[in-house]
C-alpha positions as CSV (number, residue, x, y, z in Angstrom):
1,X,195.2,104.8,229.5
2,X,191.6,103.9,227.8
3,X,191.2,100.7,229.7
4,X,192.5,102.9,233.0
5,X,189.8,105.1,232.4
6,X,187.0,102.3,231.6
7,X,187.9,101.0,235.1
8,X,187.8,104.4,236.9
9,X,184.3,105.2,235.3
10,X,182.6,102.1,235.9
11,X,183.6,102.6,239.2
12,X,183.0,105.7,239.5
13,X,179.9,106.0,238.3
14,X,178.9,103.0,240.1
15,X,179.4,105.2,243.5
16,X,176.4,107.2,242.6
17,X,173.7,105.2,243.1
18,X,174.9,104.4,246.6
19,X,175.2,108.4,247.4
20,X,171.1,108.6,248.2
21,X,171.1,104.9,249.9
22,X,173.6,105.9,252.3
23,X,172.5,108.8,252.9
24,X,168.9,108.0,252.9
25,X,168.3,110.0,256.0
26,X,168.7,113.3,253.9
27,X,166.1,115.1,251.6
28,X,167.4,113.8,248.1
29,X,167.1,117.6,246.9
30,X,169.0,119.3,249.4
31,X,171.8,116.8,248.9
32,X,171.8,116.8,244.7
33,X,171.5,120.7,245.1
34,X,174.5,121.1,247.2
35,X,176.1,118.1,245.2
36,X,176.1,120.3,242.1
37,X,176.4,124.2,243.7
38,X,179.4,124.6,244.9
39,X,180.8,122.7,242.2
40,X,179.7,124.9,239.7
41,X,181.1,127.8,241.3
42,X,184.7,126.0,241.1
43,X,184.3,125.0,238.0
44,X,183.4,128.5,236.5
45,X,186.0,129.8,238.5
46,X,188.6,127.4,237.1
47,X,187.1,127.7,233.0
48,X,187.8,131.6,233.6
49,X,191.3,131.9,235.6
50,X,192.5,128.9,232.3
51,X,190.8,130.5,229.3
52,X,189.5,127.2,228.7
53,X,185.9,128.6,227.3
54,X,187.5,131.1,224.9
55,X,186.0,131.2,221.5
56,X,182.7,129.2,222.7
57,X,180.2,130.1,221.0
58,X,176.6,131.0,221.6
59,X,175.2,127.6,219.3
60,X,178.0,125.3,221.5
61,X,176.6,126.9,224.8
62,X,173.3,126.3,223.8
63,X,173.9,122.6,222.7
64,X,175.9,121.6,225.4
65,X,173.7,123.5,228.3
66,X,170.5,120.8,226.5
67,X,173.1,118.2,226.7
68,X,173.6,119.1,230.8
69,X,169.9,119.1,231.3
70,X,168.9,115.7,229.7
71,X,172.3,114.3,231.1
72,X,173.1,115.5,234.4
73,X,169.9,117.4,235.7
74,X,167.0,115.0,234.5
75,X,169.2,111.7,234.9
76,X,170.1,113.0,238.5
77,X,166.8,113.8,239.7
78,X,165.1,110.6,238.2
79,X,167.8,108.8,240.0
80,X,167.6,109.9,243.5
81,X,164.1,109.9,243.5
82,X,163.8,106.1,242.6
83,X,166.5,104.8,245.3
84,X,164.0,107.3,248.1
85,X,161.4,105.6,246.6
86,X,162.5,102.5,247.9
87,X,164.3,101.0,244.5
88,X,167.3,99.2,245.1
89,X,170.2,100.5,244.0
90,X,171.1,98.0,241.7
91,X,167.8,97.6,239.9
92,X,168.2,101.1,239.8
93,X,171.3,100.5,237.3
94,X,168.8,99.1,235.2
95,X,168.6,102.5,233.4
96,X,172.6,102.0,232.6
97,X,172.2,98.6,232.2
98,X,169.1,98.8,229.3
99,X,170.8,101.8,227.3
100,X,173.3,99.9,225.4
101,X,170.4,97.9,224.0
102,X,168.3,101.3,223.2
103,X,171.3,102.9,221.9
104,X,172.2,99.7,219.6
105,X,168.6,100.1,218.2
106,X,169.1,103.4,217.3
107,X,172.8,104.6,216.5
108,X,171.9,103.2,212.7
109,X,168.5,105.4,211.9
110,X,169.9,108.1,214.3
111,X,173.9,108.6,213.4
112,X,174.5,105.7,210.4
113,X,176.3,103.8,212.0
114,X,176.0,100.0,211.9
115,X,176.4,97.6,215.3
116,X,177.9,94.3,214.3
117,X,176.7,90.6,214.6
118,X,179.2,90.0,217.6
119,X,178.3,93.4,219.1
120,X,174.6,92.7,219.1
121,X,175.4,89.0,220.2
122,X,177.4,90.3,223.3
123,X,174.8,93.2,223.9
124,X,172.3,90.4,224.2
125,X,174.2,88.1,226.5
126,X,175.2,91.3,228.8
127,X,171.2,92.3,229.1
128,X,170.8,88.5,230.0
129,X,173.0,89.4,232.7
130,X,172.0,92.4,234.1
131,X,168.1,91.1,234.5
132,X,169.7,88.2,236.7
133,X,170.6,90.7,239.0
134,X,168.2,93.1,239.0
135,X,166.1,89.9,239.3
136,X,167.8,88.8,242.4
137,X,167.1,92.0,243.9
138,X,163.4,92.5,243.2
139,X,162.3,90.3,246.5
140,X,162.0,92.0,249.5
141,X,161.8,95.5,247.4
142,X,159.5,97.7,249.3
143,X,159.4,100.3,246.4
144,X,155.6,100.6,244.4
145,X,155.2,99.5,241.1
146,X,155.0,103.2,239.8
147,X,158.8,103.9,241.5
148,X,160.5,101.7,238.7
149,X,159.3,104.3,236.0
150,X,162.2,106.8,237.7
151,X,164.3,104.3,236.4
152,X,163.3,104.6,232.9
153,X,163.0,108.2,233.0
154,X,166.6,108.5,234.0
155,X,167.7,105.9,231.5
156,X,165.6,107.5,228.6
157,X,167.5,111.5,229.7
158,X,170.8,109.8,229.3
159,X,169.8,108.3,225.8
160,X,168.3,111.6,224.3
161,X,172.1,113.3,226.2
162,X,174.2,110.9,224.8
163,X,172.6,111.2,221.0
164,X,172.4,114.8,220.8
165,X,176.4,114.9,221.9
166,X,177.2,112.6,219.1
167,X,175.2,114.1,216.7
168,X,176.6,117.5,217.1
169,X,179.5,119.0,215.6
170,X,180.2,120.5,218.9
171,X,183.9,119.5,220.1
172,X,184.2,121.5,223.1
173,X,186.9,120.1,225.9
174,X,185.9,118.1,228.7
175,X,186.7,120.8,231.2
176,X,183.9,123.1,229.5
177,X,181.5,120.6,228.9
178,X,181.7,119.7,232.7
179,X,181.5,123.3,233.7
180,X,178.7,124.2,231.4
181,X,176.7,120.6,232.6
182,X,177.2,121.1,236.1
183,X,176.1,124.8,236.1
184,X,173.0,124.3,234.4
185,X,172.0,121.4,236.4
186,X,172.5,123.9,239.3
187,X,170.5,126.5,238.2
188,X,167.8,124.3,237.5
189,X,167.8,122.6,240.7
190,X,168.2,126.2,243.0
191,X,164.7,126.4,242.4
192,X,163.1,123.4,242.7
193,X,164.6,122.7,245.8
194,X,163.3,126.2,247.1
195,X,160.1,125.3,246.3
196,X,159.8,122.0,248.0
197,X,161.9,123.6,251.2
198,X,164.8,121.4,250.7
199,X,167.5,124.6,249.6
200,X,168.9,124.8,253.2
201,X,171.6,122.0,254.3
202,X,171.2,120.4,257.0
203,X,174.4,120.8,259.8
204,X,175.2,117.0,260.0
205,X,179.2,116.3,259.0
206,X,178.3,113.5,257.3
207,X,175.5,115.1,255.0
208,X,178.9,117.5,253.7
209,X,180.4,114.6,253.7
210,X,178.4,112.8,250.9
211,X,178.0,116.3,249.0
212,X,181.9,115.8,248.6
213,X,181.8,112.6,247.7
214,X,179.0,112.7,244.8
215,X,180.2,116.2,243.8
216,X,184.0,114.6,243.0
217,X,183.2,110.8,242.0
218,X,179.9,110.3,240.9
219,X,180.0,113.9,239.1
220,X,183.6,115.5,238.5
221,X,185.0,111.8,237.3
222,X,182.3,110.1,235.9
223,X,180.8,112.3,233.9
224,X,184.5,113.4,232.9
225,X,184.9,110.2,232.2
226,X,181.4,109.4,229.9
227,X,182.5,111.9,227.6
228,X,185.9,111.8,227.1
229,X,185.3,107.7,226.5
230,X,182.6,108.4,223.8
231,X,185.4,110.6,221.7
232,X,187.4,108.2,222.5
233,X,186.5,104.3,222.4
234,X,182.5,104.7,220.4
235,X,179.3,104.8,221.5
236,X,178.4,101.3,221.0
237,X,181.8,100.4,223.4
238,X,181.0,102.9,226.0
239,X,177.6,101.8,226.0
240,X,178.9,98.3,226.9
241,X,180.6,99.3,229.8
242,X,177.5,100.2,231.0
243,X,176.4,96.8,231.7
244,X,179.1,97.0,234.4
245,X,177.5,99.4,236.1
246,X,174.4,97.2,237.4
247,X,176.5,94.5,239.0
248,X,179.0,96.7,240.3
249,X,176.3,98.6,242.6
250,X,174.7,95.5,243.1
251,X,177.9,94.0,244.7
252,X,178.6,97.4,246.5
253,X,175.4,97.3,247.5
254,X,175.5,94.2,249.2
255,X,178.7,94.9,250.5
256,X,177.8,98.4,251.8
257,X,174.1,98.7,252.6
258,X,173.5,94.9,253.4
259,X,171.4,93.9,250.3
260,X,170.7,90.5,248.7
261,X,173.7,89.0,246.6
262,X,172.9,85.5,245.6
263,X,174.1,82.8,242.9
264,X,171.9,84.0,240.4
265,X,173.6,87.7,241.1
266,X,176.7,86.1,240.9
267,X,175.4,84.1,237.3
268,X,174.3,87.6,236.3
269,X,177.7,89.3,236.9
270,X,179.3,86.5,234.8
271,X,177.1,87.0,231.7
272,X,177.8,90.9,232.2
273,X,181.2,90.6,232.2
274,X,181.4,88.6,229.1
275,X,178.8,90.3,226.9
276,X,181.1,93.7,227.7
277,X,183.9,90.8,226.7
278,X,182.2,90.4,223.2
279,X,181.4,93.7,222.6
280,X,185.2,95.3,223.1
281,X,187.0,92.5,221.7
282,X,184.5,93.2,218.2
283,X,185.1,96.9,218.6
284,X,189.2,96.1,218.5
285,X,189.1,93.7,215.4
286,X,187.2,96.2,213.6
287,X,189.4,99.3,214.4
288,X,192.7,96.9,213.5
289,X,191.1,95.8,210.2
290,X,190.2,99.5,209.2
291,X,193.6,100.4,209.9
292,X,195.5,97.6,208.1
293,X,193.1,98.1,204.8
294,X,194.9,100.9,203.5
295,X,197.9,98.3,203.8
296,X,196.0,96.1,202.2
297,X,195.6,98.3,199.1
């Protein structure tokens, strides 16, 4: 079920980044607002008819809606706004694809734990891998210089998101956490879109359908996803399977929107694919030699 799951996020989460290329003719507000609106309202609606939020209290609301904004709203907005720049949608992964590094650095000062030799080796060789292909993809970019720091402004939200999850003693279920994300992302964006004039949707068919799309993939299962695999597998493994993401939309993206997929793209998904390799296949001796030392003893 875990390595299920791995699959369906990478995927998943993948499919965002093509959302705005594809449907590059819409305002990149109007579609995240209506991406994350309606959603909300099912999601509340659901959380209430289950019970799901009962005995949430005012301290896990408040952690979890900081959580939404750093995770959802600002990585959201820092995304679409670098693919309408003109950023590619595989150097946008770049923000998934330089977190495991940033995360590596810090999970010792920030949460004590400690990233092993073969971890940071197979980190290393999966960053190798992911500047091959954003490499590949830089020529021909008609984005500014300035547009790449979306990018790291997404990447950097995720980071401080991701931290402030693990470092909390909030356990709330994945259903709440979702609905509490989502709503507050919503309510931040209602406003902002009003302000630039991007609040009312336009009447195209294919503009509702992309709202779907990003509001059940990229949103509903991905983010579902994100958390439930850092209970579950580790930040340091889940942060590996982020160097996925980059080749994955890079190879969408050639596939879908006509972008450049060359041999050193193709060298770059190789080193991706084994620095996640190193990474997991660490994690798993590790877990099975914690469990057999009480064996041992």
């Amino acid at each position: 079920m875990t390595v299920a799951a791995a699959v369906a996020f990478v995927l998943t989460w993948s499919s965002g980044f093509l959302v705005p290329a594809i449907a590059a003719d819409v305002p990149p507000l109007s579609l995240l607002v209506w991406r994350f609106v309606p959603l909300a309202v099912v999601l509340l609606a659901v959380t209430m008819l289950t019970g799901a939020a009962r005995g949430l209290t005012r301290a896990e609301l408040g952690r979890q809606a900081l959580i939404g904004l750093c995770a959802q709203f600002g990585y959201c907005v820092a995304v679409y706004a670098a693919i309408a720049s003109g950023v590619a949608t595989g150097t946008t992964a770049l923000i998934d694809a330089v977190q495991p590094l940033v995360v590596a650095a810090l999970v010792g000062p920030l949460l004590g734990l400690r990233v092993r030799g073969a971890q940071w080796a197979g980190l290393v060789v999966g960053a190798l891998g992911v500047l091959l292909v954003v490499r590949s993809q830089l020529e021909g970019s008609r984005a500014d210089l300035w547009a790449y720091a979306w990018p790291v402004i997404a990447m950097a939200c995720l980071v401080v998101g991701t931290f402030v999850q693990r470092r909390s003693a909030v356990q709330t279920g994945t259903l709440v956490t979702l609905t509490i994300h989502v709503t507050v992302t919503a309510v931040a964006l209602v406003p902002v879109a009003a302000l630039f004039g991007a609040l009312v949707p336009p009447a195209s068919a294919s503009f509702w359908l992309a709202v779907g799309f990003a509001a059940v993939f990229p949103t509903l299962c991905a983010y579902g996803l994100y958390w439930w695999l850092l209970r579950r597998v580790g930040i340091t493994a889940l942060n590996a399977l982020l160097f996925l993401i980059a080749p994955t939309t890079a190879f969408a993206g050639a596939l879908i929107l006509g972008e450049p997929l060359t041999a050193v793209t193709l060298l770059g998904f190789a080193l991706c694919g084994s620095g996640v390799a190193a990474v997991l296949v660490s994690e798993a001796r590790a877990a099975s030699a914690e469990r057999a030392e009480p064996v041992r003893r």
